[in-house]
SEKEMAR-460595 format. One record per residue (C-alpha): residue number from 1; residue in three letters; x, y, z. Coordinates in steps of 0.02 Angstrom, whole numbers. Last residue first. Layout:
<recs>
[NUM, "Ala", [X, Y, Z]];
...
</recs>
This chain:
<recs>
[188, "Unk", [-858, 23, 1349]];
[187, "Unk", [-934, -126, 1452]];
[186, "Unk", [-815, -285, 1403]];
[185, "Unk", [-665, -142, 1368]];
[184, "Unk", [-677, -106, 1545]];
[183, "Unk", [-693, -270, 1605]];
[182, "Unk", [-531, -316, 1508]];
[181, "Unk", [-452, -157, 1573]];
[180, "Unk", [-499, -225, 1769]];
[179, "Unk", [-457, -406, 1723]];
[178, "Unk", [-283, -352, 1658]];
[177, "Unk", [-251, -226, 1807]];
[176, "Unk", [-287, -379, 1931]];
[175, "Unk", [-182, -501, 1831]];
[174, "Unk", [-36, -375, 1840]];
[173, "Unk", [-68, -358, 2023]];
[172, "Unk", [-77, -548, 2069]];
[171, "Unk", [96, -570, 1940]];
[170, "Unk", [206, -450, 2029]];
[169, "Unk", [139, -532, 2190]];
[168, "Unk", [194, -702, 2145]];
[167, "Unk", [364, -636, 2086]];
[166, "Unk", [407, -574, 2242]];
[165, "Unk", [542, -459, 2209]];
[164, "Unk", [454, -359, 2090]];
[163, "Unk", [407, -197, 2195]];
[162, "Unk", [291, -99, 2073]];
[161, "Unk", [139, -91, 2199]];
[160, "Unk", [244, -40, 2333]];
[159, "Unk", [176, -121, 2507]];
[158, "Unk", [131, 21, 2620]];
[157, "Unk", [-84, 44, 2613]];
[156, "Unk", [-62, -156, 2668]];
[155, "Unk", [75, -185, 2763]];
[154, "Unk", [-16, -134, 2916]];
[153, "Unk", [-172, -211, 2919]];
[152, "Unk", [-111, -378, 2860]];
[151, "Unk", [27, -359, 2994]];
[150, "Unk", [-109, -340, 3126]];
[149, "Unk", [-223, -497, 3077]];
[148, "Unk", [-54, -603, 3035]];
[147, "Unk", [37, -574, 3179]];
[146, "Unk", [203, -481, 3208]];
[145, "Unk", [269, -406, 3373]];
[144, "Unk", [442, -491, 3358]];
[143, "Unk", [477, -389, 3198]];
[142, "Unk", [605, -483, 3101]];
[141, "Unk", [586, -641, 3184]];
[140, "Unk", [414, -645, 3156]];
[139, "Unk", [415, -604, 2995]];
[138, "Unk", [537, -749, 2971]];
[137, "Unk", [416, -862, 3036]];
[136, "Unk", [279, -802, 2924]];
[135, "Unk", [386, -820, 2761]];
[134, "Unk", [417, -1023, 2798]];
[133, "Unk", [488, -1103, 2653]];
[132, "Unk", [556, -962, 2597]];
[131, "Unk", [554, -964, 2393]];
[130, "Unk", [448, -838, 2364]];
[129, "Unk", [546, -725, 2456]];
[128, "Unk", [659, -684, 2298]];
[127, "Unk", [771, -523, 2355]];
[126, "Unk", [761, -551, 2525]];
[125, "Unk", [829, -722, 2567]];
[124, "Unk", [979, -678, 2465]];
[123, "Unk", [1019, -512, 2560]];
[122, "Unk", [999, -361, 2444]];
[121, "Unk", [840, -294, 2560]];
[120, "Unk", [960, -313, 2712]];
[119, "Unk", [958, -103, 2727]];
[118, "Unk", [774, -111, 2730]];
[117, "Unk", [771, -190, 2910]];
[116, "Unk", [773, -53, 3015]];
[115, "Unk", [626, -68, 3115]];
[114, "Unk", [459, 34, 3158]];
[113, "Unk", [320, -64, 3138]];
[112, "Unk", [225, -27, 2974]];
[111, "Unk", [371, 98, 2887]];
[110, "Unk", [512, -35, 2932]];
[109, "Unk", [404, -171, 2857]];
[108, "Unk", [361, -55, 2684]];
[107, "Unk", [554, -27, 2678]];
[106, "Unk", [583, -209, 2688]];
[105, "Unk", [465, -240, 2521]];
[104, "Unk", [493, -412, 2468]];
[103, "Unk", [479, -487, 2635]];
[102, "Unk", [309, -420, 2655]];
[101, "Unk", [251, -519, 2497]];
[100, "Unk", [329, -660, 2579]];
[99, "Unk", [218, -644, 2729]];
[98, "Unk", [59, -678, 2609]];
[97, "Unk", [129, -875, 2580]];
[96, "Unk", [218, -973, 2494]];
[95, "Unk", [216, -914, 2348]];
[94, "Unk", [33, -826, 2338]];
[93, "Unk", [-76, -907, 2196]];
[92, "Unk", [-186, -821, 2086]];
[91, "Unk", [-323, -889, 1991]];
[90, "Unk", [-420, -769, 1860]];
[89, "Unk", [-607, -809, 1843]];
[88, "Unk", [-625, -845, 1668]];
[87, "Unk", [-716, -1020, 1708]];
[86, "Unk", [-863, -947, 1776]];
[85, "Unk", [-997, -1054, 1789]];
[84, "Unk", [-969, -1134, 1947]];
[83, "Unk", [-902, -1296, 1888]];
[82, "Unk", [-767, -1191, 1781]];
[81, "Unk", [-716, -1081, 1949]];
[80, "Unk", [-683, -1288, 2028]];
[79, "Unk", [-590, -1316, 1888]];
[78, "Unk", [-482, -1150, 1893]];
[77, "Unk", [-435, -1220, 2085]];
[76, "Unk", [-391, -1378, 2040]];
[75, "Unk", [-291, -1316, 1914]];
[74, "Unk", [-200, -1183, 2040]];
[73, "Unk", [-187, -1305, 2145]];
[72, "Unk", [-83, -1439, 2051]];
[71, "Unk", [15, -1308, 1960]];
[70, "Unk", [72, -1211, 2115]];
[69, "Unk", [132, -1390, 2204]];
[68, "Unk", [89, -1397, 2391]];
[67, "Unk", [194, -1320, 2523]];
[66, "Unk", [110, -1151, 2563]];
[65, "Unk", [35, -1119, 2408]];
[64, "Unk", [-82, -976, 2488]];
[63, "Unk", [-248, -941, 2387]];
[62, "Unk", [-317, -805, 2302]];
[61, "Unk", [-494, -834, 2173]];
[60, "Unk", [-522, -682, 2084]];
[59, "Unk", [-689, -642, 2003]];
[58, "Unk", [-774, -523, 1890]];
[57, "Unk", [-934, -440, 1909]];
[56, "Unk", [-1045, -357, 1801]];
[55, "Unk", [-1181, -496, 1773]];
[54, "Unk", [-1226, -461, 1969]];
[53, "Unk", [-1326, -583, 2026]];
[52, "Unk", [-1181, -720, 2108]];
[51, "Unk", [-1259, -893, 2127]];
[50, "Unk", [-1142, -998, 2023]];
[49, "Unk", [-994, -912, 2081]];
[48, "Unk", [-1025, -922, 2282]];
[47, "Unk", [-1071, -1102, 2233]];
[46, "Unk", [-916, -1161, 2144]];
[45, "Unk", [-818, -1073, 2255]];
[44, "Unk", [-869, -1140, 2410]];
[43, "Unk", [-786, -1325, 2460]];
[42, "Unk", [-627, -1236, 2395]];
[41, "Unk", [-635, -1079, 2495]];
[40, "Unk", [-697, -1203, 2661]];
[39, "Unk", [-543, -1321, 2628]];
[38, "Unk", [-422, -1185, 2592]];
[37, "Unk", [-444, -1095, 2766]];
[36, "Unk", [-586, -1004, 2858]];
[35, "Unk", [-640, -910, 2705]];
[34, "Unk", [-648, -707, 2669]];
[33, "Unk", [-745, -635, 2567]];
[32, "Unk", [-649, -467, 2493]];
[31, "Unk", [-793, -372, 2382]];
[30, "Unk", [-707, -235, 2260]];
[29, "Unk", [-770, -88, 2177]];
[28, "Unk", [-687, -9, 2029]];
[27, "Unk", [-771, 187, 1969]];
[26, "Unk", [-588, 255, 2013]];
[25, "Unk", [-449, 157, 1943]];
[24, "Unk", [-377, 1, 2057]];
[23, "Unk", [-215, -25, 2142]];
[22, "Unk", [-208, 99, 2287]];
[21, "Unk", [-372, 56, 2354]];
[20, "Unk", [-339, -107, 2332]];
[19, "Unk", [-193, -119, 2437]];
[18, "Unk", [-251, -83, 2589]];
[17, "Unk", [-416, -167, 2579]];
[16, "Unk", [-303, -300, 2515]];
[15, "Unk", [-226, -355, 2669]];
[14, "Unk", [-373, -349, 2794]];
[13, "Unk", [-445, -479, 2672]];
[12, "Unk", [-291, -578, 2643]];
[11, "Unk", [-275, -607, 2840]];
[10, "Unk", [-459, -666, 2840]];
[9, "Unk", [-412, -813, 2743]];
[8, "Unk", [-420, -911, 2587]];
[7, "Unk", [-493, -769, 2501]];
[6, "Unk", [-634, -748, 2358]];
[5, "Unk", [-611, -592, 2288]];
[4, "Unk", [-760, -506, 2192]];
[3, "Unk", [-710, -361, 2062]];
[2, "Unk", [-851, -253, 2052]];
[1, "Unk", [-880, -156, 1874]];
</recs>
């Protein structure tokens, strides 16, 4: 089985090579493709679905809320998999946005750049990042150096895969072990 992830962004990609790696059984491949913003994922998943060859494969469509309504996308984002063919494809949405999935795990940002910041885990901006309004600036003020491409790199092989204080990435790795066992039980 190969689990295909269409991306909003390149920053997701460098991301979840990380991750993935971590978070999937042996015998799993992946395929991160990357899009140059929401516009260009949207404007291509129905035909990256519909012309796919391989029978196998599963898909997973992640995109950044930033500050539109969760519901609203992720609907028009499950119709758009449905116009392609493929209408199972699981939908996940990151609240706000990929920096507050960093923000959950302080000890993974003090083991990618160096800082002390794990001891402010318990602080009440830390402990549900989701709802920062603007993750990537706080990032930044945390660890000056920060951008996207190289903090994507970085966090990750560190993030914990159990961490739960980002709800939205508690629920993009349960959905990603569901499609993997469904695929498994699909083929065994």
């Amino acid at each position: 089985m190969t689990l295909v992830f269409l991306l909003e962004e390149p920053s997701m990609k460098l991301f979840l090579e990380g991750l993935l790696p971590r978070l999937l059984p042996a015998g799993v491949g992946f395929k991160l493709i990357p899009h140059q913003g929401k516009q260009d994922l949207e404007k291509s998943i129905p035909r990256k679905l519909r012309g796919w060859q391989d029978p196998a494969a599963r898909f997973i469509v992640v995109r950044d809320q930033d500050s539109g309504d969760c519901r609203t996308i992720k609907a028009r984002l499950r119709a758009l998999c449905a116009e392609g063919g493929h209408p199972e494809t699981l939908v996940r949405i990151v609240c706000r946005a990929l920096e507050a999935w960093y923000l959950a795990d302080l000890a993974a940002v003090d083991a990618a750049f160096g800082t002390r910041h794990a001891t402010k885990q318990d602080k009440k901006k830390y402990r549900t990042p989701d709802v920062l309004g603007t993750p990537s600036a706080e990032m930044v003020r945390l660890v000056p150096s920060f951008g996207k491409l190289n903090g994507a790199r970085e966090m990750g092989p560190r993030v914990r895969l159990d961490n739960d204080r980002s709800r939205s990435f508690t629920v993009f790795v349960e959905g990603v072990r569901r499609v993997v066992a469904e695929g498994a039980r699909g083929h065994g």
